[in-house]
C-alpha positions as CSV (number, residue, x, y, z in Angstrom):
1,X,0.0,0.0,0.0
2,X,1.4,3.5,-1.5
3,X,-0.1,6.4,-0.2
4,X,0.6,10.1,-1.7
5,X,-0.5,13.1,0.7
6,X,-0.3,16.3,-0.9
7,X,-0.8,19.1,1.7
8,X,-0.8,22.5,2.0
9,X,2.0,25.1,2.2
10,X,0.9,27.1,5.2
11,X,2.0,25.8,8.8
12,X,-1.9,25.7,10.1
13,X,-3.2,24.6,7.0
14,X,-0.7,21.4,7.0
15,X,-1.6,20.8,10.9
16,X,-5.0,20.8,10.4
17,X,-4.6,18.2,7.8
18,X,-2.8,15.4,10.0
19,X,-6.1,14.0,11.3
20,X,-6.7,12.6,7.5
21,X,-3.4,11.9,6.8
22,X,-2.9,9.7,10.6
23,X,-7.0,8.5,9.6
24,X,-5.5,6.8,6.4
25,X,-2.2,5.5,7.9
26,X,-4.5,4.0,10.4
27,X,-6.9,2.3,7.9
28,X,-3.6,0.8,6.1
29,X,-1.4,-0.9,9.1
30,X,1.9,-0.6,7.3
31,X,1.8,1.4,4.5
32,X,3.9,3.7,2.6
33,X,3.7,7.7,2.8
34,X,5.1,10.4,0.9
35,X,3.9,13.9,1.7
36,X,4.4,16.8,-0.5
37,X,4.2,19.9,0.8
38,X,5.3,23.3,1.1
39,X,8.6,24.2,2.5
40,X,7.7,25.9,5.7
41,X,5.5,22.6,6.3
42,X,8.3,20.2,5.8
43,X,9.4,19.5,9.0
44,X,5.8,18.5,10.6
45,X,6.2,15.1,8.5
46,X,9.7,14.3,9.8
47,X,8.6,11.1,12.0
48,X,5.4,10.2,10.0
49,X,4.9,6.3,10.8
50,X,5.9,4.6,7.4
51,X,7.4,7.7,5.4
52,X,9.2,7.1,2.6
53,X,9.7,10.8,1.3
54,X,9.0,14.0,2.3
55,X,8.6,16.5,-1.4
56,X,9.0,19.8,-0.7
57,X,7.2,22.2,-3.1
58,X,9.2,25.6,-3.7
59,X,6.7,27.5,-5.6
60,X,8.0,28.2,-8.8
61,X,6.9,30.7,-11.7
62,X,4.2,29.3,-14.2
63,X,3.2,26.9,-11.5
64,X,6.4,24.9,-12.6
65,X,6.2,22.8,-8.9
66,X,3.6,20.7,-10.4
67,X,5.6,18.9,-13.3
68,X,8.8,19.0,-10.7
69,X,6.4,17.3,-8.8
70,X,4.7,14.8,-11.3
71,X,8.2,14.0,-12.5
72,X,9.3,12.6,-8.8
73,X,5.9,11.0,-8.5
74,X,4.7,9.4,-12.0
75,X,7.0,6.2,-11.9
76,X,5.6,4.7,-8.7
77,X,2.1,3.4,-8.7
78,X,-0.1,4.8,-5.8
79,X,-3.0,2.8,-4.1
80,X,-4.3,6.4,-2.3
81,X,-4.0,9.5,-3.7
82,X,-5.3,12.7,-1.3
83,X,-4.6,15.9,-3.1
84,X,-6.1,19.3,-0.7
85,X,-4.2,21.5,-3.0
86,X,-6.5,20.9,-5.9
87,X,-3.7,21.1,-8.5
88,X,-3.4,19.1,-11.7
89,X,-2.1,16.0,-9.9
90,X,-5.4,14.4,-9.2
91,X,-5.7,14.4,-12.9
92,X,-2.2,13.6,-13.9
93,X,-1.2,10.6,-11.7
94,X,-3.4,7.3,-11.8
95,X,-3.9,5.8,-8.6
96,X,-6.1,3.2,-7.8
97,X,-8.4,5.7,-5.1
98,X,-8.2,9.5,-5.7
99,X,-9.3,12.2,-3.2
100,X,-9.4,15.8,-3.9
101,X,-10.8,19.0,-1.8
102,X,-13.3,20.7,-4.1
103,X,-13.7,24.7,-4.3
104,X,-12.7,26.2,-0.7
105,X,-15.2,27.1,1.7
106,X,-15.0,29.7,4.5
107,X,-18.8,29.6,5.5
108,X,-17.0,26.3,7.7
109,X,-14.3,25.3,9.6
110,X,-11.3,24.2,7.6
111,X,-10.8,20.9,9.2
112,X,-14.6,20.1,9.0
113,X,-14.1,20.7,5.1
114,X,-11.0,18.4,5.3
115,X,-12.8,15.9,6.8
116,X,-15.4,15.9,3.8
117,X,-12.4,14.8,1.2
118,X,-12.6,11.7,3.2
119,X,-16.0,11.7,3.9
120,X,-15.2,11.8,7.8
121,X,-17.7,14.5,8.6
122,X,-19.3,12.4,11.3
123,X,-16.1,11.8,13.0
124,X,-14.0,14.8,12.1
125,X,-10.4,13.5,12.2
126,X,-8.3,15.8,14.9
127,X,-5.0,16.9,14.2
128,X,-2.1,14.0,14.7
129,X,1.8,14.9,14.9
130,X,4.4,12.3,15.5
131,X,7.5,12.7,17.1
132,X,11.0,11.3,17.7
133,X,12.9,10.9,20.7
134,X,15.3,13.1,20.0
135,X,12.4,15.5,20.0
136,X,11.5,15.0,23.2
137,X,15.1,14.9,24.8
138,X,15.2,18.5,23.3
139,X,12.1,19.5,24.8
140,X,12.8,18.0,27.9
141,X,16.3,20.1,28.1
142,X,14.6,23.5,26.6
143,X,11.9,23.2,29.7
144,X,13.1,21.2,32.2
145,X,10.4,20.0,34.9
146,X,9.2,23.0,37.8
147,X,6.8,25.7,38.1
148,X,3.9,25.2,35.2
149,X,4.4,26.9,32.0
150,X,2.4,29.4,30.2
151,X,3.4,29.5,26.2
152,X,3.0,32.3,24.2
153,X,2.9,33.2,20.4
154,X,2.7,36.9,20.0
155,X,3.7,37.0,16.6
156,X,2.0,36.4,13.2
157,X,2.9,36.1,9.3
158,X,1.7,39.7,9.0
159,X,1.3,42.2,11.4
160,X,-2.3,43.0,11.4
161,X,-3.1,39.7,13.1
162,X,-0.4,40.7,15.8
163,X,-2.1,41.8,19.3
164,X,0.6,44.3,20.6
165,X,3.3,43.3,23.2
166,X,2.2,45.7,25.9
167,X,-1.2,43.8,26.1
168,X,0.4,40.2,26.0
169,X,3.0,41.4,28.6
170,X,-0.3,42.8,31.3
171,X,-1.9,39.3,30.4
172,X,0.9,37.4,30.8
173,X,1.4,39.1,34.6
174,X,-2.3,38.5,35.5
175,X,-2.2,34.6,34.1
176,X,1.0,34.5,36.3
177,X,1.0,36.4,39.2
178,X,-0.5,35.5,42.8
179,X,-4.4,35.2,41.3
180,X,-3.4,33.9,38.4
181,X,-4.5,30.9,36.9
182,X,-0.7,29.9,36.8
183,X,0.7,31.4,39.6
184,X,4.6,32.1,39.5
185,X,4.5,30.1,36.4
186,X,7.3,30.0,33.7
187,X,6.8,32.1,30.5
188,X,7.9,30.1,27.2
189,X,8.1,32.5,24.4
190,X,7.4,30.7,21.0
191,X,8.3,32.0,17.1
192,X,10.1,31.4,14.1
193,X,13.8,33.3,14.3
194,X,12.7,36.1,11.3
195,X,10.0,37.1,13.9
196,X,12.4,37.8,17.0
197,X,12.2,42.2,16.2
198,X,8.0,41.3,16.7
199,X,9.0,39.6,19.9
200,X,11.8,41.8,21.2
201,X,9.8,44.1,23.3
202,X,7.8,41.4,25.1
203,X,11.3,39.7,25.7
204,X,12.2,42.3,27.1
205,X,9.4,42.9,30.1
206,X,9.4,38.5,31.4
207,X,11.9,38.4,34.6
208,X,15.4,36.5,33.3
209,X,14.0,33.8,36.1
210,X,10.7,33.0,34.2
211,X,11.7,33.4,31.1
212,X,12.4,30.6,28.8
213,X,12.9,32.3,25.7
214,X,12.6,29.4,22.8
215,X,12.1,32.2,19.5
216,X,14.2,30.6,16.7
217,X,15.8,27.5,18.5
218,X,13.3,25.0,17.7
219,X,12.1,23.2,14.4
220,X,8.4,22.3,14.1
221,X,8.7,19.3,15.7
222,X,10.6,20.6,18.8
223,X,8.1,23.3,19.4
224,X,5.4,20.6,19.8
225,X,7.3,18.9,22.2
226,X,7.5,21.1,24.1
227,X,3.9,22.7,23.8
228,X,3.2,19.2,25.0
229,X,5.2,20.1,28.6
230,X,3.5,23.6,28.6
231,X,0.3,24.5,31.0
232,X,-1.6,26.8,28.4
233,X,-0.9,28.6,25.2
234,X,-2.2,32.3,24.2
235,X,-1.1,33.7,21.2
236,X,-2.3,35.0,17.7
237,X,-4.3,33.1,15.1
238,X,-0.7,31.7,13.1
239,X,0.7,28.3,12.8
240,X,2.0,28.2,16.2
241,X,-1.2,28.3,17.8
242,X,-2.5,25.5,16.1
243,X,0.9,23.2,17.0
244,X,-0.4,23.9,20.7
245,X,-3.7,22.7,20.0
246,X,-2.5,19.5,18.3
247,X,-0.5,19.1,21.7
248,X,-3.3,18.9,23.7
249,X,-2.7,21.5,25.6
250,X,-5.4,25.0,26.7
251,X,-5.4,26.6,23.8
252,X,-6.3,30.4,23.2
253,X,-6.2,32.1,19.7
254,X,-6.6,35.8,19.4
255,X,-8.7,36.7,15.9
256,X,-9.2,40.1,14.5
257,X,-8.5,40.1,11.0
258,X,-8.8,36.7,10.3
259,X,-12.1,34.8,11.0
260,X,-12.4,32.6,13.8
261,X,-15.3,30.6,11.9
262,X,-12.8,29.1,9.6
263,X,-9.4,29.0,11.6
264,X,-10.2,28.7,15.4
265,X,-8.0,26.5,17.2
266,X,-9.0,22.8,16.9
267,X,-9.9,21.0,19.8
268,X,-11.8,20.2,22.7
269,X,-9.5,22.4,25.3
270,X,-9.4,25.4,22.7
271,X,-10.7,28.9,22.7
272,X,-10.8,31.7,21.1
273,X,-11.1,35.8,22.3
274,X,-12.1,38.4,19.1
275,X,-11.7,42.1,18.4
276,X,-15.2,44.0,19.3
277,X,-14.8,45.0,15.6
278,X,-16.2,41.8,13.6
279,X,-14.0,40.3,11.4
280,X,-15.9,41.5,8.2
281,X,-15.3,45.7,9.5
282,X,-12.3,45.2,10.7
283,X,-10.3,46.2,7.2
284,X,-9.7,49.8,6.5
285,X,-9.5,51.2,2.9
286,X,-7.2,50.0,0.6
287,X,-5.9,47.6,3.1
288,X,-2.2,45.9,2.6
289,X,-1.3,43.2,5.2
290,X,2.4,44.5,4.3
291,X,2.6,47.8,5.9
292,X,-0.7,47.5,8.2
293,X,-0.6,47.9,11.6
294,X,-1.9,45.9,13.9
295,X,-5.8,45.6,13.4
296,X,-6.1,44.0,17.7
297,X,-6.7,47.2,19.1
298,X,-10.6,46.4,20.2
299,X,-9.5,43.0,22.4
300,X,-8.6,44.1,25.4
301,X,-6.8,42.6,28.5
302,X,-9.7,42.4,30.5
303,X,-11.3,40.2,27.3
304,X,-8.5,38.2,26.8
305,X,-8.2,37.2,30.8
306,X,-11.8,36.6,30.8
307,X,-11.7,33.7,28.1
308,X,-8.3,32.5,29.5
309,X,-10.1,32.0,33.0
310,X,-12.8,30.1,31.3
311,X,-10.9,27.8,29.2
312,X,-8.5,27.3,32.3
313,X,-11.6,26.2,34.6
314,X,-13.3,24.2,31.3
315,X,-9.4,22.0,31.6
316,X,-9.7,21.8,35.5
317,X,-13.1,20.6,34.8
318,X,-11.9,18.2,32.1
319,X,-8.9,16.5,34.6
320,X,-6.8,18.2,32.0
């Protein structure tokens, strides 16, 4: 049994895919994978049970990544092909069972319209990461075991979606301090190394003591590990927050200019906390993600805390 999973470029997107991609490895005891994928994605499939080859897509002018990639993929023959990138390859490559997406929907969730490519809308497959040991040794070094941990992700892939550090560093003391929900905790501070100048400020205002500052030192797979030793998560609707909701872990995404309705974390211990503006007003004229500012202003502390609290009690409740 071949299997060919080709996923999405963006980190979230290729998270939210792993409950089909886990469903199908679990239906197939012992088959063989190969994931293609964008590049930033790469590095979620690393330990996938059975993986035979990891393709990473560069985009490429003329949509020339889709002959690079029928040209590594034409000579083998594949029992399952899933395609959620709707590209040529579902057309292209014979395979003995083919699965493609369909037109994109943002009236749903995306994992619920995932789940239809499989026809798993009844038991909606949940995100599924694998991991090595060296993984976990890494994690295990990176936040050793002590005083609970709140993680945080206060940046984003543009800044519009970025809630500013000045109300991540007043939540992070009231989640922390004596009535907190973590009292005394650690802080783990979580992002890709290009997004450190986002981060620097925040940095900057956690005592040396709590302050486990993890922004470019892991891969994918390291930062879930050690999501997975982490209390609670806060951060910004990005890639990051979705990796803490695959972990298990409380999980609170911040929305403004992205909607919650299709990209709230997944999960039974997840939450989400929205600008007072609604998604669909939030945009000014002639809007360009590249040089906007951040769009968070309407969530404040007090709003953020407040769903924080809740999830927190929702996880005591749980035996979480």
């Amino acid at each position: 049994m071949r299997i060919l999973f080709i996923t999405a470029t963006r980190v979230g997107d290729a998270i939210l895919s792993t409950g089909l991609l886990n469903h199908l490895i679990q239906e197939n005891p012992g088959a063989r994978v190969t994931v293609a994928c964008g590049p930033a994605a790469a590095d979620l499939f690393e330990a996938v049970p059975g993986l035979e080859n990891v393709i990473v897509l560069d985009k490429m002018l003329m949509s020339l990544h889709w002959p690079r990639l029928w040209a590594h993929t034409i000579r083998e023959r594949w029992d399952v092909l899933v395609d959620l990138r709707n590209s040529p390859m579902y057309y292209l490559l014979p395979a003995k069972k083919s699965y493609t997406m369909g037109r994109r929907r943002h009236d749903v969730h995306r994992l619920r319209q995932l789940a239809s490519v499989l026809g798993l809308e009844e038991t909606l497959p949940t995100p599924c990461l694998w991991t090595r040991e060296r993984h976990r040794k890494r994690a295990v070094e990176l936040i050793p075991d002590g005083c609970p941990v709140l993680a945080v992700g206060p940046t984003a892939n543009w800044k519009a979606k970025t809630w500013r550090p000045e109300n991540f560093a007043e939540l992070i003391e009231r989640l922390t301090g004596p009535h907190g929900i973590l009292p005394g905790g650690r802080i783990a501070i979580l992002g890709c190394d290009d997004e450190r100048p986002m981060a620097l400020h925040l940095i900057k205002t956690i005592p040396e003591d709590r302050r486990i500052d993890l922004i470019g030192r892991l891969d994918l797979l390291e930062a879930y590990a050690c999501l997975e030793r982490c209390s609670f998560y806060v951060g910004n609707d990005s890639g990051l927050m979705h990796l803490a909701a695959a972990a298990g872990i409380p999980t609170l995404g911040l929305f403004g200019p992205s909607p919650a309705k299709s990209y709230a974390p997944w999960g039974p211990l997840t939450e989400v906390a929205q600008t007072t503006v609604p998604y669909e007003k939030i945009f000014p004229p002639n809007f360009d993600h590249k040089t906007s500012d951040s769009l968070m202003d309407s969530l404040t502390v007090d709003a953020a805390e407040t769903a924080a609290r809740k999830l927190w009690a929702r996880a005591r409740e749980a035996g979480a």
